[in-house]
C-alpha positions as CSV (number, residue, x, y, z in Angstrom):
1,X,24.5,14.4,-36.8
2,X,25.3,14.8,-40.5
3,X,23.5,17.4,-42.4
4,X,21.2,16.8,-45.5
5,X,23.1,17.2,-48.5
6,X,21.4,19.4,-51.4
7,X,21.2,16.6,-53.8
8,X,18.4,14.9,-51.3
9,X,16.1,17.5,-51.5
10,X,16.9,18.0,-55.3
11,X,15.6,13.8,-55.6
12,X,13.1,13.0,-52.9
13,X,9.4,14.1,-53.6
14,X,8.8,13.8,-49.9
15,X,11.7,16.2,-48.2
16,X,11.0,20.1,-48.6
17,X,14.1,21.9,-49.1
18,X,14.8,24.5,-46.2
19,X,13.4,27.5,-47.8
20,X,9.7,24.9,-48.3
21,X,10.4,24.4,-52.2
22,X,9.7,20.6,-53.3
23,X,12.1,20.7,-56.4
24,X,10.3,17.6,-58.2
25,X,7.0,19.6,-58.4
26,X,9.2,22.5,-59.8
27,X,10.6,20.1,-62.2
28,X,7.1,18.5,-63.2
29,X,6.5,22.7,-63.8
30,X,9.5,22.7,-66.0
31,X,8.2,19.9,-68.2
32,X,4.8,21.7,-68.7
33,X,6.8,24.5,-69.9
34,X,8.4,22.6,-72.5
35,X,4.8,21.2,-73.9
36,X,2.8,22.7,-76.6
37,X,0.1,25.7,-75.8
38,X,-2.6,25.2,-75.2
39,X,-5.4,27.6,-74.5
40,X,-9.2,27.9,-73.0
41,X,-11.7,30.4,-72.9
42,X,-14.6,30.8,-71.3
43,X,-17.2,33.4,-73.4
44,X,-20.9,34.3,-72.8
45,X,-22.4,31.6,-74.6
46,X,-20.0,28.5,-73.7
47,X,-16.6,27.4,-73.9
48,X,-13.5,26.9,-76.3
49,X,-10.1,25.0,-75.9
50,X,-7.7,25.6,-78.8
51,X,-4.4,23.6,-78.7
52,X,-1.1,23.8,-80.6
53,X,0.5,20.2,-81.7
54,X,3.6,20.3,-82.1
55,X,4.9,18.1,-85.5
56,X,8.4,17.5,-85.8
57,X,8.4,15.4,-88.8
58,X,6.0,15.0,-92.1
59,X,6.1,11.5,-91.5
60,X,4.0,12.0,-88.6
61,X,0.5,11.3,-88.6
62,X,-1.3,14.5,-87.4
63,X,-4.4,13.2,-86.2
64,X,-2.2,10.9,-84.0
65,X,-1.7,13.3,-81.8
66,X,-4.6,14.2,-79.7
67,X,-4.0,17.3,-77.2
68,X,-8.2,17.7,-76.6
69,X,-10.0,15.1,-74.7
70,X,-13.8,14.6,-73.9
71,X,-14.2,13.5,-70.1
72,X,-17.8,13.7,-70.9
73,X,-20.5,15.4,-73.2
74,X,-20.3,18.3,-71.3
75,X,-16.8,18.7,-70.3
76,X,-13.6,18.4,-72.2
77,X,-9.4,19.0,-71.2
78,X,-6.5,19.8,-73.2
79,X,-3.1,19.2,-71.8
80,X,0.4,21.0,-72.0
81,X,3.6,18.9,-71.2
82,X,3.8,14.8,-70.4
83,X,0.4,14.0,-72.8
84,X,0.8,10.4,-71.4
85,X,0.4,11.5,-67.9
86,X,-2.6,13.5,-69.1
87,X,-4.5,10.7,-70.6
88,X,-4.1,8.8,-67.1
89,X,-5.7,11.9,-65.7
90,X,-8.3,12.2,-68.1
91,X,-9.1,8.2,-67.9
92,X,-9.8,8.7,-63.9
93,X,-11.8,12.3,-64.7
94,X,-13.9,9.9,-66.8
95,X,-14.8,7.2,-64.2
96,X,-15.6,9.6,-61.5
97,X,-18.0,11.6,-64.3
98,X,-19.5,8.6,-65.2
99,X,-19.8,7.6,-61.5
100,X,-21.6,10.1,-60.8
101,X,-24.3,9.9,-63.5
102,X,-25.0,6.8,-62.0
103,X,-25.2,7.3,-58.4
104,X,-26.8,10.6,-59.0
105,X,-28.9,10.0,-62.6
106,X,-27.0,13.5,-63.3
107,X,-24.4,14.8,-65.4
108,X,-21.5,16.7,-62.8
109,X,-20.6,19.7,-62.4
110,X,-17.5,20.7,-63.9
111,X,-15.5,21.8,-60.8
112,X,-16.5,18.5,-58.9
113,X,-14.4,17.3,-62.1
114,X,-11.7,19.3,-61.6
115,X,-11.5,19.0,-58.0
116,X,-10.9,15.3,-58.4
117,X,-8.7,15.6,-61.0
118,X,-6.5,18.1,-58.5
119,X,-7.1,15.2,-55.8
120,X,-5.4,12.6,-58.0
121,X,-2.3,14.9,-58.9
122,X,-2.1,16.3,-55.5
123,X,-1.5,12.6,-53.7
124,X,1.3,12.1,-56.3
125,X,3.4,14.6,-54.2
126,X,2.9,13.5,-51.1
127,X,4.4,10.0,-51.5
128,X,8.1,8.1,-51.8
129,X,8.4,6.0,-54.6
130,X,6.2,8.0,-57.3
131,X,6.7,11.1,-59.3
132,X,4.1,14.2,-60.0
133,X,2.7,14.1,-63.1
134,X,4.4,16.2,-65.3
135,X,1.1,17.9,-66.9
136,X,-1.2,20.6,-66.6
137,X,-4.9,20.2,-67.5
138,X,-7.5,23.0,-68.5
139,X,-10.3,21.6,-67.9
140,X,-13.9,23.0,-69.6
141,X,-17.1,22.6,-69.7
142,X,-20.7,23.7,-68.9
143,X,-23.0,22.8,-66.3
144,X,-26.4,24.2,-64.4
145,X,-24.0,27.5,-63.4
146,X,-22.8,28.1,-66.9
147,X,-19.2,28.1,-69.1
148,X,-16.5,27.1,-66.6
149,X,-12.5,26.7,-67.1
150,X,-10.1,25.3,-64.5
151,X,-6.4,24.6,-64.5
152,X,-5.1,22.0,-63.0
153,X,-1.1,22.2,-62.1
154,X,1.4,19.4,-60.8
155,X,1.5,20.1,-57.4
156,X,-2.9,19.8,-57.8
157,X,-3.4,23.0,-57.3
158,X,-6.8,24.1,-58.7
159,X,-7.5,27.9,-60.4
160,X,-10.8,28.9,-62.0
161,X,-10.0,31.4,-64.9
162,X,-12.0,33.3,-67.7
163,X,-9.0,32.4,-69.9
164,X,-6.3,30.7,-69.2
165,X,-3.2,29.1,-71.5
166,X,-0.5,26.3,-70.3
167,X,2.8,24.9,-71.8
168,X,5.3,27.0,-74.2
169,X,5.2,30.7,-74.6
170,X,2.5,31.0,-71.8
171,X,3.9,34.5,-70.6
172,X,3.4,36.1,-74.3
173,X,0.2,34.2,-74.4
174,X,-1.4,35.2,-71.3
175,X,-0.2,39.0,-72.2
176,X,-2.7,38.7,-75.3
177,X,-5.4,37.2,-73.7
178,X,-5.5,39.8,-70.5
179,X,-5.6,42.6,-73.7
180,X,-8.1,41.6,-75.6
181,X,-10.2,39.2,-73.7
182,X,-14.3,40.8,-72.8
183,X,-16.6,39.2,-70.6
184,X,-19.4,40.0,-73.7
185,X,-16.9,37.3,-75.9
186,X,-18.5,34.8,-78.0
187,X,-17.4,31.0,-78.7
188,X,-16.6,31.8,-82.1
189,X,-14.3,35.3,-81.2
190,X,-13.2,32.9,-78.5
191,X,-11.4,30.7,-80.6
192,X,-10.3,33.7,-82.9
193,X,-8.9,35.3,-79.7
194,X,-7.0,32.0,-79.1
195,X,-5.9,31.3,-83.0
196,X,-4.6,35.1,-82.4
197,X,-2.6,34.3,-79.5
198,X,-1.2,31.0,-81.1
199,X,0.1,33.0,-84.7
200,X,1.5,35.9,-82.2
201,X,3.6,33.7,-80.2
202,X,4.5,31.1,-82.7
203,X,7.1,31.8,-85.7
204,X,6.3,28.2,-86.9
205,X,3.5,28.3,-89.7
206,X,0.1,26.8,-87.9
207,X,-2.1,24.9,-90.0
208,X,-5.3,22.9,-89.6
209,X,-2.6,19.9,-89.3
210,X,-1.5,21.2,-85.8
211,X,-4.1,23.0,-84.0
212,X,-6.9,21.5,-82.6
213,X,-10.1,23.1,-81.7
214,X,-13.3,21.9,-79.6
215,X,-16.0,24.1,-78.0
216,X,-18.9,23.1,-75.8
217,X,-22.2,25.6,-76.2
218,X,-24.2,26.3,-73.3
219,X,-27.2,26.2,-75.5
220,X,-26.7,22.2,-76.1
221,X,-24.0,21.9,-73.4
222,X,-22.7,19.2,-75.6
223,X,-18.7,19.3,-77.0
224,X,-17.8,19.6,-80.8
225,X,-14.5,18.9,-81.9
226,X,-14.2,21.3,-85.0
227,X,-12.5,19.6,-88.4
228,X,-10.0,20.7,-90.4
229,X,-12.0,21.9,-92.7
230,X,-13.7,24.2,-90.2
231,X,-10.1,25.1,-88.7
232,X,-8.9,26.1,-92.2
233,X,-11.8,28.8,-92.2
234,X,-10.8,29.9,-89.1
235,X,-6.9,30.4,-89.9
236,X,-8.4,32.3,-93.1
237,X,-10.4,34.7,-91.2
């Protein structure tokens, strides 16, 4: 009886390696690695996402590249790594929330959200002939319980967090947050917090071209995408 050779763990989704490692979910890791930040936090009186866009060229059009997406008026997701995989995500996220309004004549929760988000992501590793997605979601929003963020990995693992940031830099990122983050934060030293974090990881120059900024306020648990002219007073303060 031959043995398996290395290479068919390193190219099968459905063979663990002998020490229980699934290399293509590591690899769908990697590519979330390589992605722009992005960052969430939750704060006492809602919830922000802030996220980098990485422009390689002027001839790009900024606003083409969307990293924030509404699922519904209460919940938003910014993404970190394969951004096409994301907006399949965020497509289904958007079905199921709009299911559920009308089976239910109720907005959902945001972790019902999330869960099935993490359902869809976690199937794409258990079969042959598909890869994971290479992605990984924060997902916000407020419901009857208050602010909420959840990330949602590759393998579909699902992890509540009071702040949270994916993609590049993440390590340098997360250091920042864990210092100055307060459960007493507001929305708006939210997204200072996370403009902070961006400026002290980044040696690019961040503008209101390549950040993007959208909050949802437990007061009107509705989300507001902020616009550049708002971000510019933020990057000034």
């Amino acid at each position: 009886m031959y043995g398996v050779s290395p290479q068919a763990y390193d190219r099968a989704i459905t063979v663990f390696s002998p020490d229980g490692r699934l290399f293509q979910v590591e690899y769908a890791k990697e590519a979330v690695k390589r992605g722009a930040t992005a960052i969430g936090i939750c704060a006492k009186d809602g919830v922000a996402l802030v996220a980098y866009k990485s422009i390689h060229s002027k001839l790009v059009v900024p606003s083409s590249l969307k990293k924030i997406f509404q699922v519904d008026s209460h919940i938003a997701v910014t993404a970190s790594g394969l951004i096409a995989d994301a907006r399949r995500l965020v497509d289904g996220a958007r079905v199921d929330a709009q299911k559920h309004r009308i089976t239910y004549n109720e907005p959902p929760d945001v972790d019902l959200i999330a869960r099935s988000v993490c359902d869809t992501m976690q199937v794409y590793t258990q079969y042959g002939g598909i890869r994971p997605f290479g992605v990984s979601l924060l997902i916000a929003g407020v419901d009857s319980t208050g602010p909420k963020l959840f990330e949602a990995e590759p393998s579909g693992a699902m992890t509540a967090f009071k702040a949270d940031s994916i993609g590049a830099n993440k390590k340098e990122v997360d250091e920042i947050l864990e210092k100055s983050y307060k459960d007493t934060i507001t929305v708006e030293d939210a997204i200072k917090l996370a403009i902070d974090a961006i400026k002290g990881s980044h040696e690019e120059k961040i503008s209101a071209e390549n950040i993007e900024i959208s909050y949802i306020s437990s007061k009107t648990k509705k989300s507001v995408s902020l616009s550049d002219k708002e971000i510019t007073k933020y990057l000034k303060g």
